[in-house]
C-alpha positions in Angstrom: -17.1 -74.8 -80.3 -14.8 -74.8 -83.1 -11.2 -72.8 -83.2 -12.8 -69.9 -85.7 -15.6 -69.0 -82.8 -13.2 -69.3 -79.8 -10.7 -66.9 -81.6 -13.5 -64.3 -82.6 -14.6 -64.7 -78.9 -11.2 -64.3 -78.1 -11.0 -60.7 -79.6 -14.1 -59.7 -78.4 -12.8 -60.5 -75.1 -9.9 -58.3 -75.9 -12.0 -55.7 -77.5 -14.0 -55.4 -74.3 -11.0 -54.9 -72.1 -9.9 -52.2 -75.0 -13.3 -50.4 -74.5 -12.3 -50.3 -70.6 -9.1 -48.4 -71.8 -10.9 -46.1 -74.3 -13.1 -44.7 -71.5 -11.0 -44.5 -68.6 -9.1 -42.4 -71.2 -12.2 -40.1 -71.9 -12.3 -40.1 -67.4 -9.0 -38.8 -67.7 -9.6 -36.2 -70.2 -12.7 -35.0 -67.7 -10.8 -35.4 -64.8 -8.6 -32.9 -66.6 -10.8 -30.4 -66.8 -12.1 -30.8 -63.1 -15.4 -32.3 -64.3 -15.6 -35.3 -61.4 -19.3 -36.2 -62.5 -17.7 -36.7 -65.9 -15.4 -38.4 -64.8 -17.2 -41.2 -62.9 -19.6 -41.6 -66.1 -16.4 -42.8 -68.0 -15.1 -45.0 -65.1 -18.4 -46.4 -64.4 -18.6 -47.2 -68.2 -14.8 -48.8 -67.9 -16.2 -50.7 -64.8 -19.3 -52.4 -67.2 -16.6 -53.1 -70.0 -14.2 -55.1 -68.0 -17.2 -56.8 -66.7 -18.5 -57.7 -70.2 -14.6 -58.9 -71.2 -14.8 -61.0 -68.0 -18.2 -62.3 -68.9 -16.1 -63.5 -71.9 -13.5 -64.9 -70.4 -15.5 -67.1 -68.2 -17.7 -68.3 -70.7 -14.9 -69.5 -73.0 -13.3 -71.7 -70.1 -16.5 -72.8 -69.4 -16.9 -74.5 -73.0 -13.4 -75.6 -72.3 -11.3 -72.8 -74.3 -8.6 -70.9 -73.1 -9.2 -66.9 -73.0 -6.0 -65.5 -74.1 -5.0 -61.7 -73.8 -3.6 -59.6 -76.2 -2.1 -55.8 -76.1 -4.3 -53.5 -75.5 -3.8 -50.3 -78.8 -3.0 -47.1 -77.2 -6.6 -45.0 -76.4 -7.4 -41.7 -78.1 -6.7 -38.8 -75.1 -7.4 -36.0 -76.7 -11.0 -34.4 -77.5 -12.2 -31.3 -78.4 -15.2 -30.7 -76.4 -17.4 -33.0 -73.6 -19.4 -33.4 -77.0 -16.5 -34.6 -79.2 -16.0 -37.4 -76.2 -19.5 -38.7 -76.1 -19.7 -38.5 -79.7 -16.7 -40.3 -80.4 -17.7 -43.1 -77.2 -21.1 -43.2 -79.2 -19.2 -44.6 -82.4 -17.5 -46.9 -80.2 -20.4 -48.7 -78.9 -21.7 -48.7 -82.7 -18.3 -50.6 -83.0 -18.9 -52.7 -80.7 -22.8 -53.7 -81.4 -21.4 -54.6 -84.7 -18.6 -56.7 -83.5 -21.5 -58.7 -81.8 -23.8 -58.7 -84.5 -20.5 -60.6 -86.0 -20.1 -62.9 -83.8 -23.3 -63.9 -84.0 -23.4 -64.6 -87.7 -20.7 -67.0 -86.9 -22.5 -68.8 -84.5 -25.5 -69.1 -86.2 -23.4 -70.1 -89.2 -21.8 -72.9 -87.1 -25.1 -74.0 -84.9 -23.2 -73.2 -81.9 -26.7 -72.7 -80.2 -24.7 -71.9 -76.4 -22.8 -69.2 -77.9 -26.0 -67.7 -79.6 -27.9 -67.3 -76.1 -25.0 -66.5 -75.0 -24.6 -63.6 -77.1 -28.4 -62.2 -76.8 -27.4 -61.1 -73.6 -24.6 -58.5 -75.3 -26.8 -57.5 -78.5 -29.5 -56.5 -76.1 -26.9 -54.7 -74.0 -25.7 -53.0 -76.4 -29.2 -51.5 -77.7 -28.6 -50.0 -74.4 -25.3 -48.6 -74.6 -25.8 -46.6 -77.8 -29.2 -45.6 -76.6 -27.4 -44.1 -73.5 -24.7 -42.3 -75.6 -27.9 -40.8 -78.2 -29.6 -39.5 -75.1 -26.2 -37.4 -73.5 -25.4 -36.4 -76.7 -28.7 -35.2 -77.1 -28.5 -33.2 -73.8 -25.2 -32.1 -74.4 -26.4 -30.6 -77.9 -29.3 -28.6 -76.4 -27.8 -27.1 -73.2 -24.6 -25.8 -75.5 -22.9 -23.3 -73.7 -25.4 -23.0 -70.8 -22.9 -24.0 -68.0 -25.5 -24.3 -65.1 -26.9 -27.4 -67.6 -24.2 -28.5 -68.1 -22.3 -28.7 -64.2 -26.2 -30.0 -63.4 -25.1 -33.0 -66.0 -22.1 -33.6 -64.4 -23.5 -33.8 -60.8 -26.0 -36.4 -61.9 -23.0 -38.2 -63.5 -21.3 -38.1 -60.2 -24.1 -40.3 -58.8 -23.5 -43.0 -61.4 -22.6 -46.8 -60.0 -22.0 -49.9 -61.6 -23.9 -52.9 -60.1 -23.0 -56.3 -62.4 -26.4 -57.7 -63.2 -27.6 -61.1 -61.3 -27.0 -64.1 -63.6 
């Protein structure tokens, strides 16, 4: 693995643990508002980002590159609306399946085939990810101002656990 692929793994490392910030930020803002189920949605979401920056991090020092940490940029707190959040999480992931789709442009460029199976793993992840935000935002969109929907949403939330997938 050349120096240009370990750095760009290097940021998405970074960028992973930054995702982890962003929505333990959006937990906060919930938590806030006494919406627990919320809440746990976002730190379950946190939980799978950190996991994803680790995944990272362990593959790097595998191929015998040292993961390196950088500040983390300060989280957007504020939002306007349970919508707003889920909205603005949504463009995050779209951030993110881009970053990968980056990344693996470089390794394909470079014929670093490890770091291209490597990466399936996240690109398929992430069809996931944004698939999850579409569907909430979907909900959130139809039950509007209906608040028996929407505390109904946030007790399924509550129920949400993270469980790192089996390697």
């Amino acid at each position: 693995m050349n120096d240009n692929l370990a750095k760009a793994l290097n940021d998405q490392m970074n960028f992973e643990f930054y995702s982890a910030h962003v929505y333990l930020a959006m937990a906060a803002y919930c938590s806030g508002d006494s919406l627990d189920g919320f809440a746990n949605f976002f730190i379950v979401q946190a939980e799978e980002e950190r996991f994803h920056a680790m995944k990272i991090y362990k593959f790097l020092n595998d191929r015998g590159r040292r993961a390196t940490l950088d500040a983390l940029p300060e989280p957007n707190n504020e939002y306007s609306s349970m919508l707003d959040a889920f909205q603005q999480g949504y463009k995050h992931e779209q951030q993110n399946t881009k970053r990968f789709y980056d990344l693996s442009d470089i390794a394909l460029n470079e014929r670093e085939h490890a770091t291209i199976n490597f990466l399936k793993w996240f690109i398929d992840e992430q069809v996931e990810e944004e698939a999850l935000f579409d569907s909430i935002i979907n909900k959130l969109k139809r039950i509007e101002k209906d608040s028996n929907a929407f505390y109904m949403l946030d007790a399924e939330f509550a129920g949400r656990s993270f469980t790192p997938p089996a390697e």
